[in-house]
C-alpha positions, 0 to 999 in steps of 0.5 A: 582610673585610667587603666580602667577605662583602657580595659573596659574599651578593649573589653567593649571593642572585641565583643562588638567585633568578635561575636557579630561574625561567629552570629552570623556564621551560626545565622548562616549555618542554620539558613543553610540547613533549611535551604538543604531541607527545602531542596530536599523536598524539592529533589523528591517533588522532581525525582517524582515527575521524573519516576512517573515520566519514565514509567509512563513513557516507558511502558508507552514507548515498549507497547509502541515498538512491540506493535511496530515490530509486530506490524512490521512481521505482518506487512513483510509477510504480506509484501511476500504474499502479494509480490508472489501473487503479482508473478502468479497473475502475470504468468497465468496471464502471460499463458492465457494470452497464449492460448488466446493467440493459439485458438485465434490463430488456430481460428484463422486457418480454419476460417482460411480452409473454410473459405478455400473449401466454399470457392472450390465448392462454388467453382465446382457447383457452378461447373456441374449446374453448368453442365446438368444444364447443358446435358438436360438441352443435348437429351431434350434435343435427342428425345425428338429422335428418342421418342419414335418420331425419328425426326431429322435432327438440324444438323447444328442440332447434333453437333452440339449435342456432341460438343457437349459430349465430348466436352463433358467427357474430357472435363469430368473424365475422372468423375465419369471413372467407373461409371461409363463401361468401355464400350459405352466410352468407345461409343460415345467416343465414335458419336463425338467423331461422327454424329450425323452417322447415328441420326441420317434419315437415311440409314448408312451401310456404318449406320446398320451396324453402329449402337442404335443412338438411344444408347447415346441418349441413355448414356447422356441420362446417366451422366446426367444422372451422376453429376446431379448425384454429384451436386447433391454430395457435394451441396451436402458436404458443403453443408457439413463443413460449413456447420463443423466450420460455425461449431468450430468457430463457435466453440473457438469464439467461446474460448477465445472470449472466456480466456480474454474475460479471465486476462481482464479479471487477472489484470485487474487483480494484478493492477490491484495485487501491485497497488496494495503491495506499493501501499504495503512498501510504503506503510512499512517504510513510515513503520520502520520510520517510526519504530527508529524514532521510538527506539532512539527515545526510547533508549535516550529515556532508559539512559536518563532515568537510570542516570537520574536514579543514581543521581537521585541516590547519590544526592540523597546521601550527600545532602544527609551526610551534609545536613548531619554535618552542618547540624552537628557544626550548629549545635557546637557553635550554638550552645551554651559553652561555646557561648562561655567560649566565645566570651572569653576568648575576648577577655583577656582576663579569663584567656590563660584559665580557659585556653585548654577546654577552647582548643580542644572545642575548637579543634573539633568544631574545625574538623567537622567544617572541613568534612563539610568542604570535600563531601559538600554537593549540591548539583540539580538535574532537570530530566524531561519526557519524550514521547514518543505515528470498474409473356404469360410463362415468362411472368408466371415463372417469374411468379414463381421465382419471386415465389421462391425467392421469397421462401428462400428468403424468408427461410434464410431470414428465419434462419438467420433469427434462429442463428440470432436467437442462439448467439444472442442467447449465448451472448446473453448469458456469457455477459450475465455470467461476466458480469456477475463475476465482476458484481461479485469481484467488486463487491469484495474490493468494496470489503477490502476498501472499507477494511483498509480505510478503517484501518487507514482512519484508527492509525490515524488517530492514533498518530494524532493521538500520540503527537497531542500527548507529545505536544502536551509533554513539550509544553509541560517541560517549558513549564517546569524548564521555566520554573527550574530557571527561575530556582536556578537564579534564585539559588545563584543569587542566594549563593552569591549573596551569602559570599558577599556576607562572609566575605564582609564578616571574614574582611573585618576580622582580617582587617583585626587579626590581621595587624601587627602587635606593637612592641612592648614599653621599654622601661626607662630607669627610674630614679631612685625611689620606690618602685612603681606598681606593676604595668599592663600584661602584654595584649595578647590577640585570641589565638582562635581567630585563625579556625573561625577566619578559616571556616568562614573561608572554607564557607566561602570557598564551598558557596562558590564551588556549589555556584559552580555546580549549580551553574553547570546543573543549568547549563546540563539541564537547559541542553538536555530540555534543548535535546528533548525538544529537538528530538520530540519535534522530529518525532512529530515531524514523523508522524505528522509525515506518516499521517499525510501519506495514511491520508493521501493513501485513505482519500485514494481509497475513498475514492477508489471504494466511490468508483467501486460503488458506482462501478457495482450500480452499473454492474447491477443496472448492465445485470438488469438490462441483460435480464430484460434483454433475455426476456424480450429475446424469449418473448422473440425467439421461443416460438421460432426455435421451438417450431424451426424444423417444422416451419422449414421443411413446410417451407422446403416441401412448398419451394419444390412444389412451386420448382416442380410446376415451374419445371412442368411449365418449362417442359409445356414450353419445349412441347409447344416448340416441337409442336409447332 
């Protein structure tokens, strides 16, 4: 009865101690199976945020640079045009500013010449009025003689007239040249010498055969004469080079005033040309800026989507590979035979009869777990997105000098408006043709404005456009990075529980297996007698223990080598989220940087298109004004212009009728002198 009861408890303790482990390890194989399966689903949900991350970002970021590249051929191209079109305009600028300083200068010596010809002109006027004035008193002085009375002349009388003699024919020798025979020289050399000799009352022995002295009274009339015809040549070429002088100033004027007018509108599309090419530097500067920040990205995402393809392959393959072993491990460990196996393997009963069939099992169960240990992965990999953005005779000849002076005034006056009139005209048109330039040069920087400013605008949304997506992916990867972690602790704690569990169940069977047998009963001699019934057979511990507490070991090892793998899948996956955002930020940074120098460059546009507008108001209202001018000075001039030469030569013909009655009231004065 005793060894009964020794039996059944032996029997009883090792099924209680041997097959909760082997359940446990099925337990745990079957949980690991389904933990592959649901990574594997969870693998396939990532690869296929990623697969369309990249696609997406991809394509975004190759349209990107492809338009940068592009606008950045258009804008160095157009840097080219406008720097040649700057040195164009300052060298076309530098030579009209020549020619305005040429025709200036060439301006100034004509009006230098100009005044030296009026100052010798009025020099020699004045000398020839003079001396017309001072021959008419020597032949009324003569003509008392000359005209048959044969007055005695006073003798103050006829040396003043041969003062005024000899004096005219020293001062205007050359103008007298060819005018004055020899021998009316000589005779009026002979008068000048001795005049009382040609005007005695009583007749000298000299006299009889001297000229008669209306010789000298003829020769008085002819130089007289002559320097009369004198004045009139040189009043007329006076008046000649004063006019080729005014249509010299005129024309100079013209030009002079039509290079400044081209000097303004050069400089002022030069001050545009440099402006629109510093607008030009700048916009490429920001486009080459940002076409480095795309292509950085850019290639950071090829890299990442190709490591996450050949990541993706290859966890696929390891995780079937580890799944076709565990499910193969499962199936030996849970079928009916290896159940009959377990059993008897604690049964001492039945371990001789079935050692040969469980080794082999085992063996085989043993191998396939120890493929599991070298091919066992199970890494995660987090990718993210980046992605890129303006007294009675006296007072009648008074009379009629004031008449006169009137005349000449209102003729002068008259003159002058017509003069007023014609530059005024002129002027009037220069500045409406000015002005319509300028109306037509700001109605195209209006155009330009407005295309810049659309532009300025699109580029602008364009960038904020990109940085919202940007944004939105930033916070999509916080998300998923959050939801990654919290997997991570999840599956670290899952690993590491499933350690503590076999690491238990591998400790009881240790604590089992581990101890020593006893040594076998030393029979002690009987006494004589009948031999005794056969004892117990040795104890004999189930040689399997060993394979199952080395798979249970390699279980525990592969647990630990998937925590680490998992930890450094986090660590991986947390630098490559920190680089992302570090990069995405800068990216922004970016093109929020371009967005305020498109800004600051559209409002200084704007302003400048407000300034253009009022610029062309007051080019238009200047343009209005101009044409109101031009009709008053119509409703002004016509009349006069269209009738000027009549009115002067009426007004000529009524100054020498009122000369001429004043001359005959002179000579009624020298009449009434001699009467008396």
């Amino acid at each position: 009865g005793m060894d009964i009861s020794v039996k059944s408890s032996l029997s009883f303790d090792v099924d209680a101690v041997k097959n909760r482990p082997v359940s446990k390890v099925i337990t745990l194989l079957k949980d690991m199976l389904k933990q592959l399966e649901k990574e594997a689903e969870e693998d396939e949900e990532i690869y296929d945020k990623m697969a369309c991350w990249c696609e997406t970002n991809d394509k975004e970021k190759t349209k990107a640079i492809a338009d940068a590249e592009a606008k950045i051929a258009d804008l160095t191209t157009k840097i080219e045009e406008l720097t040649a079109g700057a040195s164009r305009l300052g060298a076309e600028i530098k030579n009209l500013e020549k020619e305005v300083a040429q025709n200036q200068e060439a301006l100034d010596k004509a009006t230098a010449i100009r005044e030296k010809q009026l100052a010798e002109f009025n020099a020699e006027e004045k000398d020839l009025l003079e001396s017309i004035s001072a021959l008419k008193a020597a032949i009324v002085v003569l003509s008392k003689h000359h005209g048959g009375a044969f007055t005695q002349l006073s003798r103050s009388h006829v040396l003043s007239v041969a003062a005024t003699l000899q004096h005219q024919l020293q001062v205007h020798a050359a103008l007298l040249q060819g005018v004055l025979t020899p021998s009316e020289k000589r005779l009026a050399a002979a008068f000048a010498q001795s005049p009382e000799d040609y005007f005695d009352a009583k007749p000298t022995f000299k006299q009889s055969y001297a000229p008669q002295s209306g010789e000298i009274f003829g020769i008085l009339k002819q130089m007289k004469v002559t320097f009369e015809e004198n004045l009139s040549q040189s009043q007329k070429e006076e008046m000649a080079n004063q006019k080729a002088y005014e249509d010299l100033k005129a024309a100079k004027e013209d030009e002079i005033a039509a290079g400044q007018a081209q000097i303004d509108t050069k400089t002022q599309e030069l001050a545009n040309a440099e402006a629109n090419l510093a607008q030009a530097k700048e916009d490429i500067e920001d486009t080459r800026n940002s076409l480095a920040a795309d292509e950085q990205f850019l290639m950071m995402l090829k890299e990442k989507c190709s490591m996450t393809d050949k990541e993706w392959e290859e966890r696929q393959k390891t995780r079937q590979q580890e799944m076709e072993a565990v499910s193969k491990a499962l199936a030996i460990l849970s079928g009916d035979d290896a159940h009959d196996l377990f059993t008897r393997t604690f049964n001492p009963a039945l371990l001789q009869k079935g050692s040969s069939d469980s080794l082999a099992r085992r063996a085989k169960a043993s191998k396939l777990l120890s493929a599991v240990a070298s091919k066992f992965h199970n890494p995660r990999l987090a990718t993210l997105a980046y992605q890129v953005r303006l007294d009675a005779f006296t007072r009648v000849k008074k009379a009629i000098d004031d008449m006169i002076a009137q005349l000449l005034a209102e003729k002068a006056d008259e003159i002058k408006h017509k003069d007023f009139c014609t530059e005024e005209f002129n002027q009037n048109q220069l500045q409406t043709e000015k002005k319509e330039r300028e109306k037509t040069d700001i109605v195209e920087k209006i155009e330009t404005l407005e295309m810049d400013i659309k532009a300025l605008a699109e580029a602008i949304e364009s960038l904020k456009a990109q940085i919202a997506e940007m944004q939105v992916q930033l916070k999509r990867a916080g998300e998923d990075r959050e939801k990654e972690n919290k997997e991570f602790q999840m599956t670290v704690a899952d690993q590491r529980e499933t350690q503590k569990l076999l690491t238990a169940a591998l400790n009881v069977l240790s604590e089992f297996y581990g101890k020593k047998s006893k040594a076998a009963f030393v029979q002690k001699q009987e006494p004589a007698g009948p031999p005794p019934p056969p004892g117990f057979e040795t104890y004999k511990k189930n040689a399997a223990s060993g394979g199952v507490m080395s798979m249970i070991q390699q279980i525990i090892n592969d647990a630990k080598a998937m925590e680490t793998e998992t930890i450094r899948s986090e660590e991986d996956a947390q630098k490559a989220y920190e680089d992302f955002v570090k990069e995405t930020n800068a990216s922004v940074e970016a093109k929020s940087k371009e967005i305020v120098d498109k800004s600051e460059i559209k409002a200084k546009k704007e302003t400048d298109l407000v300034e253009a507008k009022e610029a062309k108001e007051a080019v238009m209202l200047e343009l209005e004004q101009l044409s109101n001018y031009d009709a008053e000075l119509h409703q002004s001039c016509d009349f006069i212009v269209k009738n000027f030469d009549v009115r002067q030569t009426a007004r000529d013909e009524e100054v020498e009728a009122l000369r001429q009655a004043k001359a005959i009231l002179s000579g009624a004065k020298f009449e009434e002198f001699l009467q008396a």
